[in-house]
C-alpha positions as CSV (number, residue, x, y, z in Angstrom):
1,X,-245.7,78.9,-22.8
2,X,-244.4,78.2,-19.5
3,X,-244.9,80.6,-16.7
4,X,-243.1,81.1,-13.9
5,X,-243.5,80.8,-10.4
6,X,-242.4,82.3,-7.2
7,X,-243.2,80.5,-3.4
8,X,-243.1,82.2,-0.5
9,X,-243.3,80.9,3.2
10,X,-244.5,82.9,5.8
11,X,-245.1,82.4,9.6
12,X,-247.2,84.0,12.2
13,X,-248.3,83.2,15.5
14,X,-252.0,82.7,17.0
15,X,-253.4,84.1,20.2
16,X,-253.0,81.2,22.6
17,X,-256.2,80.6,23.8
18,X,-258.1,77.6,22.6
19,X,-261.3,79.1,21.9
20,X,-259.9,82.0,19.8
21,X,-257.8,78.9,17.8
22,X,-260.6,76.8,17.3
23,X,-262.6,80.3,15.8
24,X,-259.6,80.7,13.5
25,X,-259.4,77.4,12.3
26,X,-263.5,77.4,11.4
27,X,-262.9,80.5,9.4
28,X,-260.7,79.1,7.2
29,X,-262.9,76.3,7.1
30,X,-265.0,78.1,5.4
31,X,-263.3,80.8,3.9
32,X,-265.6,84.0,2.3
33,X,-265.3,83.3,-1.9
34,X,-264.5,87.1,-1.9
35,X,-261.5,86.3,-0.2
36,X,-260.5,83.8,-2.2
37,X,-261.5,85.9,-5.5
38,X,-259.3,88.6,-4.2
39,X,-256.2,86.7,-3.1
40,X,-256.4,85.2,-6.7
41,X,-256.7,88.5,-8.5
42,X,-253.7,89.5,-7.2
43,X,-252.1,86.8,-9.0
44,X,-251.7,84.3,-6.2
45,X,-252.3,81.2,-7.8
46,X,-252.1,79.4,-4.5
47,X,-252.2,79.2,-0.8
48,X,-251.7,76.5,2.2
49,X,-251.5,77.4,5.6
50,X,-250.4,74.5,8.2
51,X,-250.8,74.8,12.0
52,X,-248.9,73.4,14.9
53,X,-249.9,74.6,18.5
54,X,-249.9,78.2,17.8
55,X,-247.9,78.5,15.1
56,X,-248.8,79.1,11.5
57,X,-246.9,78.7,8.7
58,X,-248.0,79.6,5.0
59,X,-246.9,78.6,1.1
60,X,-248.3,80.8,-1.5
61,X,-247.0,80.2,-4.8
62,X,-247.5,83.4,-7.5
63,X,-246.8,84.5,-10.6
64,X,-242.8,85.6,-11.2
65,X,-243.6,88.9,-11.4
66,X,-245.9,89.2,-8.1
67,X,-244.1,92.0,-5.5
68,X,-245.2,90.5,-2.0
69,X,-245.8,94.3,-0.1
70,X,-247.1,96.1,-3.2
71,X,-249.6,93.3,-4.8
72,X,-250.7,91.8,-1.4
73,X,-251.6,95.9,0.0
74,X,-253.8,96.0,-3.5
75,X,-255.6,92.4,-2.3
76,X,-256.8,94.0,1.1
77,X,-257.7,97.1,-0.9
78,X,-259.8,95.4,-3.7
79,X,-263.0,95.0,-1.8
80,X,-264.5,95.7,1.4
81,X,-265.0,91.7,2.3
82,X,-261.2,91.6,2.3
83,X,-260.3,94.2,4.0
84,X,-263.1,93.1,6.8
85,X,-261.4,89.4,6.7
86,X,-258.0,90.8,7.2
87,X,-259.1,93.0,10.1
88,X,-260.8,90.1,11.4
89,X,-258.0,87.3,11.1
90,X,-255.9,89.5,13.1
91,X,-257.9,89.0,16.4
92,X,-256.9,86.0,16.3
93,X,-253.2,86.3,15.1
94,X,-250.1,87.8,17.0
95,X,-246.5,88.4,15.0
96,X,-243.6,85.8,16.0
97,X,-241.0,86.8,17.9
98,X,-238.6,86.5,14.6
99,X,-241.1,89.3,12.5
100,X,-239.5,92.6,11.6
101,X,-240.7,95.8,12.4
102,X,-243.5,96.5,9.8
103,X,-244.2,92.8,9.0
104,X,-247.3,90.9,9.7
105,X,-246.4,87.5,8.6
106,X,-242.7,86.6,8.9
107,X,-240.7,86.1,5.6
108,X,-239.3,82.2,6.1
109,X,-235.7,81.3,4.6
110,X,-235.4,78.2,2.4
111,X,-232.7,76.2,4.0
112,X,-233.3,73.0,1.4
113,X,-234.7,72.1,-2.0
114,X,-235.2,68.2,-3.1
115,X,-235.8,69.8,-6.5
116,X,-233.9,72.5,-7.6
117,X,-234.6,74.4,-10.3
């Protein structure tokens, strides 16, 4: 059986200060394993997050059926370790100026595909 997947890309800014950046970037250096249990129970099946001066920009790739507000709200409600690393990353995070109202991360349009499926 073949499953199918969705990818999403997301962006967010970082404080810019270099100390708060370098914090960030250790973090995920050594991301919490109840972190990544969580995001993974939610049915992402995986993540990448890339920087560039303050800028972050993030592929997670999910099951078909994943709904990106509805199952990503039950990831920072499944445990108290997530909810403390969400509160925590966002010290050190700031919306783009592109985000909507009520987003965190900013929704990314695909503008090309090598591979089309």
């Amino acid at each position: 059986m073949v499953t199918q997947m969705k990818t999403f890309a997301m962006a967010l800014d970082l404080v810019d200060e270099p100390r708060s950046i370098r914090e960030y970037r250790e973090y995920h250096r050594n991301v919490w394993p109840e972190v990544k249990e969580g995001l993974l129970e939610i049915g992402i099946e995986g993540m990448e997050i890339y920087f560039l001066g303050d800028r972050l920009f993030m592929v997670i790739d999910t099951k078909d059926d994943f709904d990106l507000i509805a199952d990503f709200q039950k990831y920072t409600d499944s445990s108290d370790k997530a909810a403390q690393w969400d509160t925590l990353m966002r010290k050190y995070q700031k919306k783009t100026p592109f985000t909507n109202d009520g987003d965190w991360w900013a929704p990314m349009q695909k503008v090309f595909d090598l591979n089309p499926k």
